[in-house]
KEKE-3310 file (N, C-alpha, C; in steps of 0.2 Angstrom, whole numbers, plus 5000, padded with zeros to 4 digits):
npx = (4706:4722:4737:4756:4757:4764:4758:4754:4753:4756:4768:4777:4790:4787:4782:4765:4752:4737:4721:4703:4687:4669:4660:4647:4645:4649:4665:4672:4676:4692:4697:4708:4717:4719:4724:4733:4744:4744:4747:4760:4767:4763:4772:4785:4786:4785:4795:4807:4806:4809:4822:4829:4824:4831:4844:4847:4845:4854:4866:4866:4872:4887:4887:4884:4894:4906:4904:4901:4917:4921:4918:4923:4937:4951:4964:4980:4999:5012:5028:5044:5059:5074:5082:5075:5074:5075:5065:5054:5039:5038:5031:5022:5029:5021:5023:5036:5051:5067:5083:5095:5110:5123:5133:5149:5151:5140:5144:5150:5142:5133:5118:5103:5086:5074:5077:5071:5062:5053:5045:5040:5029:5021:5005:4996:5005:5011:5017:5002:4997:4983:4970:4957:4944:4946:4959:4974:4982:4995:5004:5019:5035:5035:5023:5017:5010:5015:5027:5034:5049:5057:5069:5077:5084:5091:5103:5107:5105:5113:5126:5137:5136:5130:5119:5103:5094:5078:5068:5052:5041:5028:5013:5007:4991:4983:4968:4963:4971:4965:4952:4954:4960:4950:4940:4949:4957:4965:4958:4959:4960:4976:4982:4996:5003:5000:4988:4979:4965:4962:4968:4959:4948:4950:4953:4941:4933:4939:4937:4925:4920:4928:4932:4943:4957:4969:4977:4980:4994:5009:5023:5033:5041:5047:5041:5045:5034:5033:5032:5025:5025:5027:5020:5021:5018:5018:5004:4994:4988:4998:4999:4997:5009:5012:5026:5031:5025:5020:5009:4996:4990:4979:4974:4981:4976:4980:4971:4959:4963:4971:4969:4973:4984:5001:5020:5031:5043:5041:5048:5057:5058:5071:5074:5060:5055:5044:5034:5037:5025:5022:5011:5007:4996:4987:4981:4974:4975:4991:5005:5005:5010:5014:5013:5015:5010:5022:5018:5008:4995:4987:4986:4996:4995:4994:4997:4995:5004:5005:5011:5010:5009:5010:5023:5035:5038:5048:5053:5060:5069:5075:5077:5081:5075:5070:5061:5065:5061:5061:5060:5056:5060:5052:5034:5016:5002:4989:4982:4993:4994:4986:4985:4996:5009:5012)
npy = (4970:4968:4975:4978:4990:5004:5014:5028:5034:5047:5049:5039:5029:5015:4999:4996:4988:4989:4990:4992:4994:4996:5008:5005:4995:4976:4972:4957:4943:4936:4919:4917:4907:4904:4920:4922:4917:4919:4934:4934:4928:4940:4951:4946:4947:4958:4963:4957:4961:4975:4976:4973:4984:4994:4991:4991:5005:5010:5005:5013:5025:5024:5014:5022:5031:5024:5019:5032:5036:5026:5025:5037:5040:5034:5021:5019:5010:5018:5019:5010:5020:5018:5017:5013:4999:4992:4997:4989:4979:4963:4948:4938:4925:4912:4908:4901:4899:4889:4891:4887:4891:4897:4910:4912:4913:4913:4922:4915:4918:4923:4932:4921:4924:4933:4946:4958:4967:4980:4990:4998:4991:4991:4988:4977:4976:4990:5010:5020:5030:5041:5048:5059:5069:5079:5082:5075:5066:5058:5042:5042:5037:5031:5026:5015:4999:4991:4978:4967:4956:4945:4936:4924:4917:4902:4892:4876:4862:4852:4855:4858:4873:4874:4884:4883:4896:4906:4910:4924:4931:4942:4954:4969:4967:4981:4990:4996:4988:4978:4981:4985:4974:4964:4966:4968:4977:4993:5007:5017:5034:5042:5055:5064:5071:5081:5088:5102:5102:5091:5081:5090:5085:5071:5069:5071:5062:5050:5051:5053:5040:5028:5033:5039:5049:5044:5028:5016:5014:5009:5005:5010:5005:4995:4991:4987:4984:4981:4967:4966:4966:4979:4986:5001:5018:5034:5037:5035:5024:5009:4993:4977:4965:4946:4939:4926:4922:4932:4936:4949:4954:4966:4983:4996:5008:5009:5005:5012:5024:5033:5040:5044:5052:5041:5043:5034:5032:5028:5030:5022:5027:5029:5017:5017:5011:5016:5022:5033:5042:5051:5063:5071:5083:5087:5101:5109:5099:5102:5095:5083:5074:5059:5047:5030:5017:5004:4993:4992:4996:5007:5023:5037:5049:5063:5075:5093:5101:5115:5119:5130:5131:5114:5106:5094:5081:5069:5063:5060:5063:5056:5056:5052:5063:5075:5076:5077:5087:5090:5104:5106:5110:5105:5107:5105:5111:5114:5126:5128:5115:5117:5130:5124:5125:5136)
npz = (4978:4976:4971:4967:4963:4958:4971:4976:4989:5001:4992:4993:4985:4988:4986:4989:4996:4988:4995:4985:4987:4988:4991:4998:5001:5012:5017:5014:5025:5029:5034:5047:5048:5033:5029:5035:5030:5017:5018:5023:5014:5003:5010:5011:4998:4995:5003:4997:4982:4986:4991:4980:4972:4979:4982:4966:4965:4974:4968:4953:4954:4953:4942:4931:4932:4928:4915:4911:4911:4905:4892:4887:4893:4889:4891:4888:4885:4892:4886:4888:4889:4881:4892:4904:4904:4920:4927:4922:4922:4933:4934:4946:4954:4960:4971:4986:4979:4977:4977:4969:4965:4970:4971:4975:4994:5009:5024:5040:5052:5046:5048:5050:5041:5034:5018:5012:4997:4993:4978:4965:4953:4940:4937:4925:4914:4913:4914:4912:4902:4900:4889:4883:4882:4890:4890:4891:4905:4915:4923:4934:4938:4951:4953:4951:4955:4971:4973:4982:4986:4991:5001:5007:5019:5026:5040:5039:5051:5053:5058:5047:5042:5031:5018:5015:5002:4997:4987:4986:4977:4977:4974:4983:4991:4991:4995:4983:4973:4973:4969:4955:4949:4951:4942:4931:4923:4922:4929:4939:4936:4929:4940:4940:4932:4919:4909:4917:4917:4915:4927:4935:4931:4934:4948:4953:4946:4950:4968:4965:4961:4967:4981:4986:4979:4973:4970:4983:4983:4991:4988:4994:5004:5017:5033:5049:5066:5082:5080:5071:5051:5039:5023:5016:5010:5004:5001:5006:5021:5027:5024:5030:5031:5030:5034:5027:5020:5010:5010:5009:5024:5029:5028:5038:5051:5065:5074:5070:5071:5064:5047:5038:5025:5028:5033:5024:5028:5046:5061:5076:5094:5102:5117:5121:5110:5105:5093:5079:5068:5053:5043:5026:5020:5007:5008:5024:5039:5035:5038:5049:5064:5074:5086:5090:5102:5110:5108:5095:5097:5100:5096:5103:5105:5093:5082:5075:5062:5061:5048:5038:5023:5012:5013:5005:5015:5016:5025:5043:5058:5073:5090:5105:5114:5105:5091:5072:5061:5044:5034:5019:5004:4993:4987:4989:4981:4976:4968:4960:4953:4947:4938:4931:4937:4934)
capx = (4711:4730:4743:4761:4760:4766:4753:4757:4752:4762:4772:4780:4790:4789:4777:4760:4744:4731:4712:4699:4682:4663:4658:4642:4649:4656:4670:4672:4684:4698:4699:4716:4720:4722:4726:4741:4750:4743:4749:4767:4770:4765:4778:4790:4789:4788:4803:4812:4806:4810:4826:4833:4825:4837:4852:4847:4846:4863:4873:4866:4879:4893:4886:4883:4900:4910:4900:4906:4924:4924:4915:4927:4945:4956:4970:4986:5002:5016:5034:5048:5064:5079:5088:5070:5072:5077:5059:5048:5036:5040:5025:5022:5032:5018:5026:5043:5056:5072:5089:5101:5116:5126:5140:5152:5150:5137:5148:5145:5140:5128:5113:5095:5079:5073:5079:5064:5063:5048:5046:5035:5028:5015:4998:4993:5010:5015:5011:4996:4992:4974:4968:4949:4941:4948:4965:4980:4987:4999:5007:5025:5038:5033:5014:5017:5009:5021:5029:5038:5053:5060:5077:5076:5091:5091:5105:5105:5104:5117:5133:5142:5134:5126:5114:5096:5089:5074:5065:5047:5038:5019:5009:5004:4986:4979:4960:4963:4975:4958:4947:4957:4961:4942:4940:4955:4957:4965:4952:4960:4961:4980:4983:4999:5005:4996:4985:4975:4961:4962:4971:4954:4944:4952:4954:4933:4930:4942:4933:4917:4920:4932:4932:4951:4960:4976:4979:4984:5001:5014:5027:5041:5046:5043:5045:5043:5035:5028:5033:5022:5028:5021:5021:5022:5021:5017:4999:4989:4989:5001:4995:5001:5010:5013:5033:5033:5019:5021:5000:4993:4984:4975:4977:4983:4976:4983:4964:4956:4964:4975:4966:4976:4994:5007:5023:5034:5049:5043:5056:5056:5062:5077:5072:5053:5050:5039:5033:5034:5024:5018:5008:5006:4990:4990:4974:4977:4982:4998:5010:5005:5014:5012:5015:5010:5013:5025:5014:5007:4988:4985:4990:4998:4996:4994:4998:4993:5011:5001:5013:5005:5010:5011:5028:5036:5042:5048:5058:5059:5074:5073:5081:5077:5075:5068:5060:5068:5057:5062:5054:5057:5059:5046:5030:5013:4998:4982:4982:4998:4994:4978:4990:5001:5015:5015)
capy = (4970:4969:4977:4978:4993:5011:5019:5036:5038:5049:5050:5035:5024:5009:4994:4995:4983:4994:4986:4994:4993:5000:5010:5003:4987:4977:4968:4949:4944:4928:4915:4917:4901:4908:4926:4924:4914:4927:4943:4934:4927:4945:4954:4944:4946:4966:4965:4958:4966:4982:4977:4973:4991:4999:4990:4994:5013:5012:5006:5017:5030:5021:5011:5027:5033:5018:5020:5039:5034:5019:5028:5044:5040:5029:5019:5018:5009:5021:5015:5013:5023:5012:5016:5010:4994:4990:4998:4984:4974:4956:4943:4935:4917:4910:4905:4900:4894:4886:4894:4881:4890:4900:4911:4914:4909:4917:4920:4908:4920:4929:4930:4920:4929:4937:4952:4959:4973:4984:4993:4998:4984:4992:4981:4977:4976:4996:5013:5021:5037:5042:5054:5060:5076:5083:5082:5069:5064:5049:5039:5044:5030:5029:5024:5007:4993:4990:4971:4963:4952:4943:4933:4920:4914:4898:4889:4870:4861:4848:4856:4857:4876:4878:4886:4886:4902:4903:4918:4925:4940:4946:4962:4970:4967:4983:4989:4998:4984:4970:4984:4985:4966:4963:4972:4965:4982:5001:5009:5024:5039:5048:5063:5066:5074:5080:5095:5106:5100:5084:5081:5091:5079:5063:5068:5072:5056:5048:5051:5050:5030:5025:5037:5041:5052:5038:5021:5015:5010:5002:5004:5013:5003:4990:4992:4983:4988:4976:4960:4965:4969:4983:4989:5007:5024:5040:5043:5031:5019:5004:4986:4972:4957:4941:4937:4921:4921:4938:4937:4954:4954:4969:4988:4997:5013:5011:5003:5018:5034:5037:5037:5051:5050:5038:5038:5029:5030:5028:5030:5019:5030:5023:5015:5016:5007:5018:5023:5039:5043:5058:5061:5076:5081:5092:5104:5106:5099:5100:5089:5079:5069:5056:5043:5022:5015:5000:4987:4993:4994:5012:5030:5038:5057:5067:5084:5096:5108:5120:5121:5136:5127:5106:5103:5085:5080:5064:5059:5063:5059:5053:5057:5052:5071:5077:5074:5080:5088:5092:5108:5104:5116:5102:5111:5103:5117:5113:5130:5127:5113:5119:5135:5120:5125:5144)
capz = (4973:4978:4967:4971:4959:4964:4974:4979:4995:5004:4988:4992:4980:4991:4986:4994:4995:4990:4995:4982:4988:4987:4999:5002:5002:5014:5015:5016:5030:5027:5041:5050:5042:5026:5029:5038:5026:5011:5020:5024:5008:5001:5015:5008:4989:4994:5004:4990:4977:4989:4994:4975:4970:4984:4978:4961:4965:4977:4961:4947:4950:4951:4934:4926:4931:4925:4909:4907:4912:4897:4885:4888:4893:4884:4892:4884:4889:4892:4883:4891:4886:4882:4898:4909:4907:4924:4928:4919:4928:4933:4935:4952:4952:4963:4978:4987:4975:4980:4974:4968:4964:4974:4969:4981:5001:5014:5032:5043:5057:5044:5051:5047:5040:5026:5015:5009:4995:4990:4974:4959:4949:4938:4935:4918:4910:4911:4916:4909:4899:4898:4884:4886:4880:4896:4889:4894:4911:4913:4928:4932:4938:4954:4954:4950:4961:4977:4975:4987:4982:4997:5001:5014:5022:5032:5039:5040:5058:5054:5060:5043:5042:5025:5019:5009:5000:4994:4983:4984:4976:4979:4975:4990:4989:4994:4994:4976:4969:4973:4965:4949:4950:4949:4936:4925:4919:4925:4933:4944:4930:4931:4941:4944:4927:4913:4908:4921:4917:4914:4931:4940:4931:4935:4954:4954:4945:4956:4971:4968:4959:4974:4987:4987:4977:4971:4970:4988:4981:4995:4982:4994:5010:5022:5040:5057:5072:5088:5077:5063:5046:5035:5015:5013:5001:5007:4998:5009:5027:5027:5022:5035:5027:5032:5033:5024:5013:5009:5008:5015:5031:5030:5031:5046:5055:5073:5078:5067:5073:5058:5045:5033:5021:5032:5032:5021:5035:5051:5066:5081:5098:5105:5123:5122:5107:5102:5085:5075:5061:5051:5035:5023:5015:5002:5012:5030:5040:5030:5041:5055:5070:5077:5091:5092:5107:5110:5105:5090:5097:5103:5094:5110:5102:5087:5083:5069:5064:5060:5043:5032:5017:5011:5012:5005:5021:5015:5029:5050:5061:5080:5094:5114:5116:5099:5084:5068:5056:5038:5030:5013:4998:4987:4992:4982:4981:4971:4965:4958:4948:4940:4933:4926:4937:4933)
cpx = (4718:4733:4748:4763:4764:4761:4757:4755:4758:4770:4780:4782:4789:4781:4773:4754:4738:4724:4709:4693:4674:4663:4654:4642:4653:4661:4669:4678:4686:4699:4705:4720:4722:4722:4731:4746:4751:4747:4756:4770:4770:4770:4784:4794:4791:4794:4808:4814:4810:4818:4832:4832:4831:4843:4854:4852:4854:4867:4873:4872:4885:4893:4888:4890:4906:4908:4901:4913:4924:4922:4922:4933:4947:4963:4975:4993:5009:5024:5037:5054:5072:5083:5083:5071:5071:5069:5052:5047:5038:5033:5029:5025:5024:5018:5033:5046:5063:5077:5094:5106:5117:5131:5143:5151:5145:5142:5145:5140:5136:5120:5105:5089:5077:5075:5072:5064:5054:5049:5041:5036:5022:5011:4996:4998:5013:5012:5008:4996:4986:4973:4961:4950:4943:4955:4969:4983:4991:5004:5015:5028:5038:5026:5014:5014:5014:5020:5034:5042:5055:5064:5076:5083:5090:5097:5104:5107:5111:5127:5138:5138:5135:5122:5109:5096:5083:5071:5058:5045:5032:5019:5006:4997:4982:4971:4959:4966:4967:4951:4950:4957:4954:4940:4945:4957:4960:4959:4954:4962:4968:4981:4988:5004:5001:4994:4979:4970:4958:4963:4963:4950:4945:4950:4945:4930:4933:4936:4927:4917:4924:4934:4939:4954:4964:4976:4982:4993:5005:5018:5034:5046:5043:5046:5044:5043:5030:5028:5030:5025:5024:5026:5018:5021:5017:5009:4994:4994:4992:4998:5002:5004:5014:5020:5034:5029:5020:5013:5002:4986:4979:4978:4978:4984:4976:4976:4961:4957:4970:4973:4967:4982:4995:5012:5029:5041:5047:5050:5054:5061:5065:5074:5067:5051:5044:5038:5032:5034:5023:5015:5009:4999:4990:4984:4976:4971:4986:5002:5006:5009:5012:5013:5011:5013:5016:5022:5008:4999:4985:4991:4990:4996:4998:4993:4999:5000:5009:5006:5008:5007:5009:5018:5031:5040:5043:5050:5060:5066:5069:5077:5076:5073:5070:5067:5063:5064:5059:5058:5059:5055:5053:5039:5022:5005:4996:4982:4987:4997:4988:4980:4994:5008:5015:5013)
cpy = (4971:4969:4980:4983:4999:5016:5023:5040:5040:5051:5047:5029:5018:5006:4996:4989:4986:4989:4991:4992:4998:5001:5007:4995:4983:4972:4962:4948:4936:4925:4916:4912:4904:4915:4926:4922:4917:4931:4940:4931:4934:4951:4951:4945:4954:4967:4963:4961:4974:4983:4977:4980:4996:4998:4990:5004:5015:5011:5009:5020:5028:5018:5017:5032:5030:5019:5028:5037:5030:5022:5037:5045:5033:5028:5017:5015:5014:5018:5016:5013:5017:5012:5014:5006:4989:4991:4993:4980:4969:4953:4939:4927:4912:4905:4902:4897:4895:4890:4888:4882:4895:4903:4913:4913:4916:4916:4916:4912:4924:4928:4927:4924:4929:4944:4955:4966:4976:4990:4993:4993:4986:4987:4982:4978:4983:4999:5015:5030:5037:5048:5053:5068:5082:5087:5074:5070:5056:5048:5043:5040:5027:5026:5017:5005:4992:4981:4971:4958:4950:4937:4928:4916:4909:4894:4881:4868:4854:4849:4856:4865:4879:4879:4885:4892:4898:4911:4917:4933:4939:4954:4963:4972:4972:4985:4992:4992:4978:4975:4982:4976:4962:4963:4970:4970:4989:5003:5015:5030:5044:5054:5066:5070:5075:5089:5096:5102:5095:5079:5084:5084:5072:5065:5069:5066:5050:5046:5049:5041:5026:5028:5039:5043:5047:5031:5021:5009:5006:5000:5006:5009:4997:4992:4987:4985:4983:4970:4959:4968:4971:4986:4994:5013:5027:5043:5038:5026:5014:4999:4981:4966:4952:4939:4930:4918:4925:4938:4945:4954:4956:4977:4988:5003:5013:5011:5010:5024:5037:5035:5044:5047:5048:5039:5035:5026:5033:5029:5026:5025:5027:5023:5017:5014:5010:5020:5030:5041:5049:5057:5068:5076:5089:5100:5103:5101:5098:5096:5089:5072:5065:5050:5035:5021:5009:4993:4987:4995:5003:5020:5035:5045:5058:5075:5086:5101:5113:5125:5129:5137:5118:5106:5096:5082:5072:5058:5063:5060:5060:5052:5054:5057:5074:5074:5081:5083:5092:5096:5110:5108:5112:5105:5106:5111:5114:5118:5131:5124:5114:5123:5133:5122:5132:5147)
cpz = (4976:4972:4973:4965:4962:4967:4977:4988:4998:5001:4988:4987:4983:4988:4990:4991:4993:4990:4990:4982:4984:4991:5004:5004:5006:5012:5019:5021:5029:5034:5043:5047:5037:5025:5029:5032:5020:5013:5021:5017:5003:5004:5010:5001:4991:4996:5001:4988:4979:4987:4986:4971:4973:4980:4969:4959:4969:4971:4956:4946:4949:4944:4929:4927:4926:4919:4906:4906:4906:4892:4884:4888:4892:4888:4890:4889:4889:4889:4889:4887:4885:4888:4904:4910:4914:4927:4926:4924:4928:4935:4942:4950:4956:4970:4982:4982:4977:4974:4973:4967:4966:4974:4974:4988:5006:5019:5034:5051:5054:5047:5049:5047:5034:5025:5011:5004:4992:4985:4967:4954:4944:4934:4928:4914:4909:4912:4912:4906:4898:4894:4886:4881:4883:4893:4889:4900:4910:4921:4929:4935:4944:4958:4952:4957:4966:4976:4979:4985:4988:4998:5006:5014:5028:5031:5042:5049:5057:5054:5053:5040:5037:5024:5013:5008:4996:4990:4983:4981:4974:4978:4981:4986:4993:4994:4987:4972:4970:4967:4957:4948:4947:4944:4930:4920:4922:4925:4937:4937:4934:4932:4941:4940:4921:4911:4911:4921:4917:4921:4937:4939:4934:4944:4955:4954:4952:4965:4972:4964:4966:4982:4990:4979:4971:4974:4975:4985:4985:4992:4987:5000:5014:5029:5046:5063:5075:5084:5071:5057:5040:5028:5015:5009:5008:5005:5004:5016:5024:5025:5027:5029:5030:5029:5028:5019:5008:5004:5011:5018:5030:5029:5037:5048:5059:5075:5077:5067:5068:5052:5038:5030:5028:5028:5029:5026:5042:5055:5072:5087:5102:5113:5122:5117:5103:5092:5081:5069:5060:5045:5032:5018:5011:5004:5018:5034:5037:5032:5047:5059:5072:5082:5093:5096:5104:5107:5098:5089:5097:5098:5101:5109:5095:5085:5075:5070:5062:5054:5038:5024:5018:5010:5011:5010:5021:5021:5035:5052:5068:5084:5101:5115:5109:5092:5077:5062:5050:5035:5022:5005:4993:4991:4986:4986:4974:4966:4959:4952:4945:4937:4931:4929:4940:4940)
residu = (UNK:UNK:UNK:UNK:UNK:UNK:UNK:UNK:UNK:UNK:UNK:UNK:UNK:UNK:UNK:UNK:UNK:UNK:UNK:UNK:UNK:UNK:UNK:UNK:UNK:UNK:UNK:UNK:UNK:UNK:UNK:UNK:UNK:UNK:UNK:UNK:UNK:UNK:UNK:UNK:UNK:UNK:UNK:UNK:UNK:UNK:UNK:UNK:UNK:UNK:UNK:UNK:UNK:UNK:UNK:UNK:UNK:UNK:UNK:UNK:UNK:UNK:UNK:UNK:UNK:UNK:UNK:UNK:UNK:UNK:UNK:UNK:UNK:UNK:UNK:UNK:UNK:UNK:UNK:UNK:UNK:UNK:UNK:UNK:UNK:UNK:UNK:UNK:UNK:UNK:UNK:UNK:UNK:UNK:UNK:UNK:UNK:UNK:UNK:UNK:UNK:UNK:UNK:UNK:UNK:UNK:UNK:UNK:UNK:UNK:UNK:UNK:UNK:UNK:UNK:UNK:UNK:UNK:UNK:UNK:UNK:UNK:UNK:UNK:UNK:UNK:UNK:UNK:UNK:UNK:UNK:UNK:UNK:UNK:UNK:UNK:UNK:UNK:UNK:UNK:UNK:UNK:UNK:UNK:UNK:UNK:UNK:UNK:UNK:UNK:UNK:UNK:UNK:UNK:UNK:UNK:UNK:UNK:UNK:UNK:UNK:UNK:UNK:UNK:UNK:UNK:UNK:UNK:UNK:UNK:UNK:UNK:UNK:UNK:UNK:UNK:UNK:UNK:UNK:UNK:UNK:UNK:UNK:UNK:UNK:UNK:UNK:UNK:UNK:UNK:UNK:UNK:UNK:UNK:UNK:UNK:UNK:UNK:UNK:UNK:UNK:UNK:UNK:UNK:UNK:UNK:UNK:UNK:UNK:UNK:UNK:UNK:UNK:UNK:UNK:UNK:UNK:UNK:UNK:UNK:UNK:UNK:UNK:UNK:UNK:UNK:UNK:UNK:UNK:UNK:UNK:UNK:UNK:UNK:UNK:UNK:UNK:UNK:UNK:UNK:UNK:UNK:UNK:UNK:UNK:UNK:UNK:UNK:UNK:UNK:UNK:UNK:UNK:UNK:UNK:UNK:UNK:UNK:UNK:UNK:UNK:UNK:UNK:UNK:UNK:UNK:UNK:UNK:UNK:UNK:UNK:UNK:UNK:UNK:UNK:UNK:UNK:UNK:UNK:UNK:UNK:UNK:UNK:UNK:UNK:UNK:UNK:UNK:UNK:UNK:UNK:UNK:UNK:UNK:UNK:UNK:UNK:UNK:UNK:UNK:UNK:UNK:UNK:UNK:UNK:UNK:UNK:UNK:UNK:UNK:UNK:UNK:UNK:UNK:UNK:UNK:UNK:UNK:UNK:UNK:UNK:UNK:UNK:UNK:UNK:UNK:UNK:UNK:UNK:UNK:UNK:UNK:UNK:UNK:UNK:UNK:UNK:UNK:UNK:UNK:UNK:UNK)
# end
């Protein structure tokens, strides 16, 4: 008898073959001709069946997560105030378009490039309030998506020295913005205002559905270092993007060794080229330093400031001689906001 039911030996769930015989009985033996091809066509079905029970059991919790989350909290679109509207999202155009009118004159010595701007574009038409049992949290005007809007200046080659523009803008596609995208729907729960409780919960569920706290935004800045150009915020690593597509490449942890908050204004050190970044984590380390070499592949040194608070160190200066470190009265503490402040 072969069943591929649950036999417990060993109090294993995995498929087995069990024989069920007589004692006194023996057993009939199968030509190798026809055994092999039985015993590997039944290998086969088990490893299936195995491998679709695994991938079963890996995605329950995540199922049975998503399925509290939807049944539990309610996303709403946040208004905007009459003096906002300069903050409302714009929709992606879908590719380079040509500027046809021109007021006024570009210099002639202006220089060719792009102008490139980054800045909060919230996904799905607006930010988010979420109610729940917990309470309410809600986005605040910086948690938007990071769009990119970019100016391109080219002069023409036939000596009468005028110019094309052209205009692009793209969501920086980072590894949350592809999750949510998927998904055609908010998906990260608001942490960054609300009620105590509300606020623990999201960051619990947070984690355990995506493995990070906040939406890798790339909302604050763009920068350039070793030829390549990167989109920014301060709660997560950079995202590479492509100058003239304005696709994004990839993230970017300095070939894995920065793998905390970057950021949003780097410095480059004058005559070395070099790169210095920092991060802040709200747990220490509180601030950290840090140094990319000139070509962008290698983290030269990293150093814990051995802060005894989180300070919002938003912004470093740079010297040949010295780094400028800002210890900044914004302070953030857990403890803080689960007492709402007080």
């Amino acid at each position: 008898m072969v069943a591929a039911a649950s036999c417990t030996f060993g109090a294993s769930l995995q498929p087995r073959a069990c024989i069920g015989t007589r004692r006194n009985r023996p057993i009939g033996r199968r030509s190798d001709a026809t055994t092999t091809p039985y015993f590997k066509e039944l290998q086969e079905h088990l490893t299936t069946s195995l491998a679709r029970g695994l991938e079963a059991i890996r995605r329950f919790p995540n199922s049975f997560l998503d399925t509290f989350v939807d049944s539990t909290f309610t996303f709403r679109h946040q208004p905007l105030r009459p003096t906002e509207g300069n903050f409302a999202p714009v929709v992606e155009i879908g590719g380079r378009t040509e500027i046809m009118e021109i007021e006024g004159a570009i210099p002639p010595d202006f220089p060719e490039g792009a102008y490139i701007r980054n800045g909060s574009n919230p996904l799905f038409g607006a930010l988010h309030m979420v109610s729940s049992i917990f309470g309410q949290t809600e986005d605040i005007w910086v948690e938007g998506e990071g769009m990119l809007h970019a100016l391109y200046f080219t002069r023409s080659n036939n000596g009468t020295c005028t110019w094309s523009l052209s205009y692009n803008n793209r969501y920086v596609q980072s590894d949350t913005f592809m999750v949510e995208t998927a998904r055609a729907r908010p998906c990260f729960l608001s942490i960054t205002k609300g009620n105590p409780l509300a606020m623990l919960a999201a960051v619990i569920l947070n984690m355990l559905r995506f493995g990070k706290v906040f939406r890798n935004m790339s909302n604050t800045s763009v920068f350039v270092h070793a030829g390549r150009v990167f989109a920014a915020a301060e709660n997560d690593i950079p995202n590479e993007i492509d100058l003239q597509s304005l696709d994004t490449i990839g993230s970017w942890s300095v070939s894995g060794d920065w793998l905390m908050p970057f950021t949003a204004h780097p410095k480059v050190v004058p005559g070395s080229g070099e790169l210095v970044i920092s991060g802040i984590n709200i747990v220490k380390p509180y601030l950290s330093i840090g140094v990319v070499s000139e070509d962008g592949v290698r983290l030269k040194q990293k150093v814990d400031l051995k802060l005894d608070r989180c300070t919002f160190c938003h912004e470093i200066g740079i010297t040949k001689m010295y780094n400028i470190i800002m210890d900044m009265p914004l302070t953030l503490d857990p403890k803080r906001i689960l007492r709402a402040g007080s």
